[in-house]
N, C-alpha and C positions, 0 to 999 in steps of 0.2 A: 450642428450636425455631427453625428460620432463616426468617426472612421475606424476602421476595425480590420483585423487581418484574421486567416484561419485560424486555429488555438492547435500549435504548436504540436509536435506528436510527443507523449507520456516518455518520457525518460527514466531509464533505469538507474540512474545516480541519483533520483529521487528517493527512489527506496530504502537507500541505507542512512542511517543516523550521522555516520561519517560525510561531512564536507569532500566532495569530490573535485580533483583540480585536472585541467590540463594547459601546458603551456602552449599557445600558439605562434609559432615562429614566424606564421604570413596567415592572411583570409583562408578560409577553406575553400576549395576548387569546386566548381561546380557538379561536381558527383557528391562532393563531401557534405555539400550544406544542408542543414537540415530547409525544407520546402513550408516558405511563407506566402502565403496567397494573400496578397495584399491592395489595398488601392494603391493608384498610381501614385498620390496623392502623399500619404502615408510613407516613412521612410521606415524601413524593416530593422529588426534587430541586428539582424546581418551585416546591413550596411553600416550601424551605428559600431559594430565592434570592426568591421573591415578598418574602418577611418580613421578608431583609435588605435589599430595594433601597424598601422601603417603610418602615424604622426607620433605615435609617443614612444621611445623603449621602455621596456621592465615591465610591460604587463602579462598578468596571465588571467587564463577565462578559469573562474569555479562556481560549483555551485553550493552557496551556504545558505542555510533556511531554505530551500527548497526555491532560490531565486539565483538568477542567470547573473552573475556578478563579472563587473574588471576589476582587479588589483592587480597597486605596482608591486612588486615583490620580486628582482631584480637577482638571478644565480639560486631562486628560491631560499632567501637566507632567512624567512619569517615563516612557520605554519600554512599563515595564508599570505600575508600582506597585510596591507592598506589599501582601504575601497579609494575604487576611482569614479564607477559608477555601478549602477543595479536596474536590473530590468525585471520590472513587478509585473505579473501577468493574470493574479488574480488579490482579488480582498484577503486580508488574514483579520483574524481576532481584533488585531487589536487598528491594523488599518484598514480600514474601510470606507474612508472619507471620500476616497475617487468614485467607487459604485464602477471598476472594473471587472464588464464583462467578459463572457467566455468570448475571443478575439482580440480583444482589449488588450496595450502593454502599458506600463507608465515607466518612463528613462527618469530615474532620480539620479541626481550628483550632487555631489558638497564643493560650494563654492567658496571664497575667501570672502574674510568678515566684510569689506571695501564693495566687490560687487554684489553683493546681498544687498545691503543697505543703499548701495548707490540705486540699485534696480527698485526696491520696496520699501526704503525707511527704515527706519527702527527693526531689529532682530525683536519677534515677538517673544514673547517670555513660556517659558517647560511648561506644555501641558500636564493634565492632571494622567494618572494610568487608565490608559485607553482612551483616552481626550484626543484632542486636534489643536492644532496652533489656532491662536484667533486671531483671525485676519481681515474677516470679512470676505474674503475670496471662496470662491462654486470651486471647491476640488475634481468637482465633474468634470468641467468644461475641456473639454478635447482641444489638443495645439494651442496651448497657452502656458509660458513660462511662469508658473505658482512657486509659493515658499511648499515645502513638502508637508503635505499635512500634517504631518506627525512630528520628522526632524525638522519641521523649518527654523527652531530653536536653534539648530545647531549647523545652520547656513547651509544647508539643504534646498536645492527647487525639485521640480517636479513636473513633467509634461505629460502628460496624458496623450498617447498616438499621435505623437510628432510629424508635421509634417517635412519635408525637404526642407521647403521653405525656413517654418519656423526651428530647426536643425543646423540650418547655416546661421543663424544668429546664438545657437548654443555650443557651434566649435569656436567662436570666441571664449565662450565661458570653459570650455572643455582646457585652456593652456591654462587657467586659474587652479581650474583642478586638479591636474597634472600636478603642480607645483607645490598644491597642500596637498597631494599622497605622496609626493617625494620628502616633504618636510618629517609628516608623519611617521612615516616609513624611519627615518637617520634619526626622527625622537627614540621611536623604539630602538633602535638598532642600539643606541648609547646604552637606553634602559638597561638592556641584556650586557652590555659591557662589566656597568657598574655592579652589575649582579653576583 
């Protein structure tokens, strides 16, 4: 069964071409948040970012590609950062493998090479352009921890309207994450050094 929340209200940082960033120093207050009408069931975007801006520092909320993103990006010393995670709310072009609906969100994050493979076996191999990972696995299926459609190549999962439940079994995964956008993050940082 697909669980579903209301579809979000049009954002005007959508509009511009430019990546729009804001740093958030704590959760938004309950005037501030934007209003998810959700099942109980269902854990909201809100709470997925309250939890990480409350367990990890150096993150900030932006929005790139027209999608609700966390990067660490720490004194903002990068453009954007390094993804921590992204929250997909509708099909684009080129991913469309989930078949998200208007309610629909899917939480992707990049995991480390170790629990990828401890969770699914083998990292499957680069899709073709506009392809999907082959895995055998329903991209559809709601509250179930998938390689990402698309980056599962690049040790990426993927949940489709997460439940609580299945939420508490991917803030374990979330300190993996944490740890490859901090790594990330000090690669670049060098990069621009030696620059």
């Amino acid at each position: 069964m697909r669980r579903s929340m209301a579809h979000p209200p049009a954002h005007p940082e959508l509009a511009s071409s430019a990546p729009q960033t804001r740093a958030l120093d704590r959760p938004l207050g309950l005037g501030e948040q934007e209003k998810y009408i959700m099942s109980d069931e269902v854990v909201s975007i809100e709470e997925v970012i309250a939890y990480s801006l409350e367990t990890f520092t150096g993150l900030i909320e932006a929005w790139n590609w027209g999608e609700r993103s966390l990067f660490y990006n720490p004194e903002r010393r990068l453009p954007k950062g390094t993804y921590f995670l992204i929250f997909k709310d509708r099909d684009g072009a080129n991913d469309s493998a989930s078949g998200i609906r208007p309610g629909d969100y899917r939480l992707n994050v990049g995991i480390s090479k170790v629990a990828f493979t401890d969770r699914f076996g083998a990292v499957p191999a680069r899709p073709a352009a506009s392809g999907v990972v082959q895995t055998g696995h329903d991209f559809a299926e709601p509250d179930r921890i998938l390689p990402h459609p698309v980056y599962g190549w690049m040790c990426w999962i993927a949940i489709l309207n997460p439940t609580h439940e299945t939420f508490e079994e991917v803030k374990a995964l979330l300190s993996g994450a944490y740890e490859r956008a901090v790594e990330r993050f000090r690669s670049r940082m060098g990069q621009r050094r030696r620059q």
